[in-house]
N, C-alpha and C positions, 0 to 999 in steps of 0.2 A: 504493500500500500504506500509506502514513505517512497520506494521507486519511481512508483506512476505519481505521487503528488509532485514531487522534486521533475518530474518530464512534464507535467502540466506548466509547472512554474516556470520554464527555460521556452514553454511553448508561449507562452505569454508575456515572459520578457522581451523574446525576439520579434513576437507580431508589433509589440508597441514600437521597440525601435526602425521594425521596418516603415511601423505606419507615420513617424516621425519623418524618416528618411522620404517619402513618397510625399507628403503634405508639406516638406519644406521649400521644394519646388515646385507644386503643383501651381499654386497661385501663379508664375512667373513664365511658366513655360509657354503659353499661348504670345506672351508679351514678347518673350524670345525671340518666336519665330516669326513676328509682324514684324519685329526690328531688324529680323537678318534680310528677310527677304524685302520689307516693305509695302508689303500685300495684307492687305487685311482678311481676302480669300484664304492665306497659308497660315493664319494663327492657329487652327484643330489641329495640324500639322505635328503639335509638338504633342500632345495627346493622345494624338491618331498614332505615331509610333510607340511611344508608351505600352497602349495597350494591346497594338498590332504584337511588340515585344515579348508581352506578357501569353499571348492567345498565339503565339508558336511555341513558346517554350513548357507550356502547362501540358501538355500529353509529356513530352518527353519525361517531364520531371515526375509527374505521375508513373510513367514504365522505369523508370530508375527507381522511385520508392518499394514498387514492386518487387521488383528483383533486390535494391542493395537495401529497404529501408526506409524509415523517412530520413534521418539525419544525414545523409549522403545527399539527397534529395535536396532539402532545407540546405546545408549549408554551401552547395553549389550554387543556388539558385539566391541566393541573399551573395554570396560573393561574384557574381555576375553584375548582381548590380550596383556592385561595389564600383565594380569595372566602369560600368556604364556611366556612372556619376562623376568620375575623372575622366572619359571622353568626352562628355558634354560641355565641361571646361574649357578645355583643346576646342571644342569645336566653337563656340561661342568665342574664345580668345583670336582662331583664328579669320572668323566671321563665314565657316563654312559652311555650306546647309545639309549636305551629305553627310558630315561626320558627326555634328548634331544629332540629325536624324539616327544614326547610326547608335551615339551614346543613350539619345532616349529610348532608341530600342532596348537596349542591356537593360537599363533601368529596369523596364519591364518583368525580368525576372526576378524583382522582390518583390511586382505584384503576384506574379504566379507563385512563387513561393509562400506569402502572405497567405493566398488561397487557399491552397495547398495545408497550409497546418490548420485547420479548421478542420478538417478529415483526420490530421494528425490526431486532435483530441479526443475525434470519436473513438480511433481505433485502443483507446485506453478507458474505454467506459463498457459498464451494460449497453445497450441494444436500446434498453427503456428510457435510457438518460441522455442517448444522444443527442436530440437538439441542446439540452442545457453546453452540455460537455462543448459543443460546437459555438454556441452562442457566445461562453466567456472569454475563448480566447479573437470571437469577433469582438467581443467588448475592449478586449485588453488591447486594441485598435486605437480605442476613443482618447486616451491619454496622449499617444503619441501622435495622433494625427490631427487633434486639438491646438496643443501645442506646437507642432510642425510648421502653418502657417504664421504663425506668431512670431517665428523665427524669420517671418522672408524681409520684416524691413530691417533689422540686426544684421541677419546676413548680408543684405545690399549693404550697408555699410561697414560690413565688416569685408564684403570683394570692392568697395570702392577705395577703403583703408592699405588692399594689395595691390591696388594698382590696376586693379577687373574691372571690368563690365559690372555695375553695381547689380541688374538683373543677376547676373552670373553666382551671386554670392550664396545665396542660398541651397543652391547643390555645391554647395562646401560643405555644408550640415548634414545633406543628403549621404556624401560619400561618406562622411565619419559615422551616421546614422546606419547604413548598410552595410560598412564593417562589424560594428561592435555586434550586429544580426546574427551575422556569420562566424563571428565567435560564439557568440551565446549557441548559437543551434547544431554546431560541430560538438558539444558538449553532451547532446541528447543520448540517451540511452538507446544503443546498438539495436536491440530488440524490436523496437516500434519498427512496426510491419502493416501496412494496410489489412485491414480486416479481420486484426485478432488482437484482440485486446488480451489474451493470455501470453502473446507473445512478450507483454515489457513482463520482468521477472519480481515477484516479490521480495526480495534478495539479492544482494551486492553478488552472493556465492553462486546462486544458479543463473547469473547473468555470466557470469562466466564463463560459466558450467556447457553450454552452447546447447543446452535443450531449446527446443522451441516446440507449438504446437505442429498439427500436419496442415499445412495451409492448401484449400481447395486449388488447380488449376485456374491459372486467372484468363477468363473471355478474351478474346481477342480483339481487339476494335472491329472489324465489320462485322461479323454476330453480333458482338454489343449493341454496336445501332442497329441491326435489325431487330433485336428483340429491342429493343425501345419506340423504336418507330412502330412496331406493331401494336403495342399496349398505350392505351391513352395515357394513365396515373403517367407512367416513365417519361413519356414523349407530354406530357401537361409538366413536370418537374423541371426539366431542360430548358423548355421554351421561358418558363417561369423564372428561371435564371438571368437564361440572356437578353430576354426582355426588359428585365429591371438592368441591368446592365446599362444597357443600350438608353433607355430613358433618362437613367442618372447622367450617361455622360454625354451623349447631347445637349442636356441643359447645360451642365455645371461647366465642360470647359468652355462655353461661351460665354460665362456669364462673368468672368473678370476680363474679356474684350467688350461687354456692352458695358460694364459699370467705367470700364478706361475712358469708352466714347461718350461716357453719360457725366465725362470728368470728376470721379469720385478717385478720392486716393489712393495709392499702395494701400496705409494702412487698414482703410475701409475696406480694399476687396478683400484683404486678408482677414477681416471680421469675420466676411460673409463665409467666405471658405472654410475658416473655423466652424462656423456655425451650422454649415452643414454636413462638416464631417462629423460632428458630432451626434447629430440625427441617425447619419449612419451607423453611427456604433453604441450610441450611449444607452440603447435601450434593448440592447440583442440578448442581453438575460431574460429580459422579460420575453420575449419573443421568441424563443426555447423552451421555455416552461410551457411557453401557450400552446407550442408546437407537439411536446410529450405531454399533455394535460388532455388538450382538444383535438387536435390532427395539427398538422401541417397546413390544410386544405384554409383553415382559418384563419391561419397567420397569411395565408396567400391574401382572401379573402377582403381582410382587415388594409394589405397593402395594396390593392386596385382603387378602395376609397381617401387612401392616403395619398398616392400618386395624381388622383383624378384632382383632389383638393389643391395640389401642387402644381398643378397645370395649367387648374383656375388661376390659381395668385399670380403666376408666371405671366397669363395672357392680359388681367386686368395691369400690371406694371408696365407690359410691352404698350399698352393702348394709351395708357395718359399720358400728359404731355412731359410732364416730368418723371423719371424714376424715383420709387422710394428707397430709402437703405432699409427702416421697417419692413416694407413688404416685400422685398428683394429676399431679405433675410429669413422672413417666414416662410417664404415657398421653399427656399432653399432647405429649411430645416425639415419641410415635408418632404421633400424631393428626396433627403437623406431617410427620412423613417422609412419612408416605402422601398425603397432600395436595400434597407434592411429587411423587413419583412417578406420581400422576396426571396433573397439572398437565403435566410434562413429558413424559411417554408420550403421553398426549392431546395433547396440541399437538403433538407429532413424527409420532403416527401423523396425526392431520387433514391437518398437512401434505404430507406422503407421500405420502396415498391420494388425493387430489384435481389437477384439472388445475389450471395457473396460473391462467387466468381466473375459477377459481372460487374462490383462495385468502382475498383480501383479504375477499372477502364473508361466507365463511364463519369465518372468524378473526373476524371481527365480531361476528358473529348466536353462534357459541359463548361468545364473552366476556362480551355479552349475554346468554346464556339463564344460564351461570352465576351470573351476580352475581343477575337475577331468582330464579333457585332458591336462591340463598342468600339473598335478603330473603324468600322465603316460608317459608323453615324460622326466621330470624333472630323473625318475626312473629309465629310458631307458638312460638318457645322460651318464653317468658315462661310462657304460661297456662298449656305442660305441665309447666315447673319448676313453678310453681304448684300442680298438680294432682296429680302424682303424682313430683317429685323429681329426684334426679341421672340414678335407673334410668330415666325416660321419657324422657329427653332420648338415653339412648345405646341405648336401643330404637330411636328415630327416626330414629337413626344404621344401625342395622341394618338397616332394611327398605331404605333408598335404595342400601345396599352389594347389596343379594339383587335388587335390581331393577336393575344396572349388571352384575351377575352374569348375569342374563337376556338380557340386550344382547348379550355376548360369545359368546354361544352359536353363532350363526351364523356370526360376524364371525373369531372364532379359525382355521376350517380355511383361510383367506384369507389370515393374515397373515404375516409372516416371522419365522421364530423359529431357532435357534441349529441349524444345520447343514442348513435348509433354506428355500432360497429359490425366496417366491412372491411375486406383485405383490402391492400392497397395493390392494386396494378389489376392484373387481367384475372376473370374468373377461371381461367382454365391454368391452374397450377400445373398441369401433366406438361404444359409445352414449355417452361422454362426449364425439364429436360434438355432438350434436344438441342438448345443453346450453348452448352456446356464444354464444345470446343473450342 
């Protein structure tokens, strides 16, 4: 037991300082790449590989957890973007937009990695507790990624004080923040293994001892998504994912290029940005318990009227004549709870409705497909700020909500919801046999 609390604790130390490392530059990256290129079109740009970064390297790191582990896993994927954060340096010092691009991609795998331990906590729990188990190391987010933007006008003057690009400064934080990551999580007990919680040892002695349990054969990627595409729950958990995905980052990295054009401060966006990463994380305890108490399906539920409220507030700001910081701020902090309650319904139902051998792969290919659908709306944001403003950007919000909307339709009379219990995923348990290679 003192094993797995002491691997929670390390799992939690590292999400916080990754989420420090990821929210020190978030604020500034969109401002980046207007300033490199000059184009108000290429500001997602800096976001869009971000999470382009994050949504190629999340399978891989998920079939490395498999085979070596998470801690091989975790601590590759936190020192990648260690890397990443001292390219982006170079690339802003040398005012190049390839190399940029290139460091913001690395970044990206301390998002995936971030991800990624959120599974890490499940595979140290019962089965009954795994939303909570999942939820607190999404929690353990909220400190450092609170704090992260607060750091971006310190660090402008702390890279204006070296001689930098005051922009630049703040992935100075990021790299030292994604280091310390990747110490911490090289530390993780050898044992944690996707989908056995008996694998971390209760004992310093049998950890060494090299027992482990017999872990199932793990699915392969195309069975995986055929068996998910076939079953609504699985293919409603997925879609539920990178839909929230996708709507969070759509708004959010445009909305410290509209507050710039709407002439609000550094330190004002960086409020906002605080304030909505805090939405995002500050409440995933409770939205793990809701998740093992009620279903999953509820916390989905709860996040469509959260999102939808967020999209209101977004559209009445885009329409009046002035912006508000108030009501900027309030969408933004819904924008963040619903993105959580996704986040965590989705992951709790995928979990749930799928067999073990197809967990790891498809925890994978989800975290991947999210971060890809967030670099293509991330991609898309720029030229529709451009084009048509605040209101197109939280249009584009809306139509991916009515298309996750669509998803659930079949997938709801399946799930489990508050006084009545049905399995999750497809009535015919016989065929998630045949899936099994």
């Amino acid at each position: 037991m003192k094993t797995r609390t002491r691997a929670q604790a390390k799992l939690i130390t590292a999400q916080l300082l990754s989420g420090a490392g990821i929210a020190s530059g978030y604020a500034v990256g969109g401002l980046l790449a207007e300033e490199i290129t000059g184009k108000t079109s290429m500001a997602g740009i800096a976001q869009m590989s971000v999470i382009l970064g994050a949504g190629f390297i999340a399978y891989p790191l998920a079939v490395l957890a498999g085979r070596a582990g998470r801690r091989t896993a975790l601590t590759l994927g936190f020192g990648i973007g260690t890397i990443g954060a001292t390219v982006v340096l170079l690339g802003v010092a040398l005012q190049f937009l390839p190399l940029f691009m290139l460091g913001m991609m690395l970044c990206g795998s301390a998002t995936a990695s971030g991800l990624q331990a959120r599974y890490a906590a499940v595979d140290l729990v019962d089965p009954a507790n795994a939303g909570r188990a999942m939820s607190l190391v999404v929690w353990a987010t909220t400190v450092g990624s609170v704090l992260g933007p607060s750091f971006t006008a310190p660090g402008a003057h702390l890279g204006a004080a070296l001689g930098m690009n005051e922009l630049a400064g703040p992935y100075l934080i990021s790299m030292t923040a994604f280091g310390l990551a990747t110490l911490v999580a090289s530390t993780l007990t050898k044992k944690i293994k996707p989908g056995a919680a008996e694998a971390v040892p209760e004992s310093t002695e049998s950890a060494e001892s090299g027992d482990s349990a017999v872990e199932p054969p793990t699915m392969k990627l195309g069975p995986a998504l055929r068996f998910a595409l076939a079953r609504p729950v699985p293919l409603f958990a997925m879609v539920t994912i990178i839909a929230g995905q996708m709507m969070m980052t759509n708004v959010m990295v445009m909305t410290p290029v509209h507050m710039d054009h709407q002439e609000f401060s550094l330190g004002a966006i960086g409020i906002v940005v605080s304030v909505h990463i805090a939405g995002m994380y500050a409440l995933s305890p409770v939205f793990g318990w809701m998740a093992d108490r009620w279903g999953p399906g509820t916390v989905i539920a709860g996040g469509v009227l959260v999102f939808a409220t967020a999209i209101i507030l977004g559209v009445i700001d885009a329409t009046a004549e002035v912006s508000s910081m108030v009501l900027l701020s309030t969408a933004l902090i819904f924008l963040g709870v619903g993105w959580s309650m996704f986040l965590i319904g989705g992951s709790a139902l995928l979990t749930a409705s799928v067999p073990q051998h197809a967990k790891v792969t498809l925890q994978g290919a989800s975290d991947a497909a999210m971060n890809l659908g967030g670099a293509l709306m991330a991609g898309m944001a720029g030229t529709v700020l451009q084009a048509g403003g605040f209101l197109w950007i939280n249009m584009m919000a809306t139509i991916v909500l009515l298309i996750a909307l669509a998803f659930s339709i079949r997938a709801v009379p399946l799930m489990r919801w508050p006084g009545r219990e049905r399995p999750l995923g497809s009535a015919d348990s016989t065929a998630e046999a045949s899936y099994a290679d």
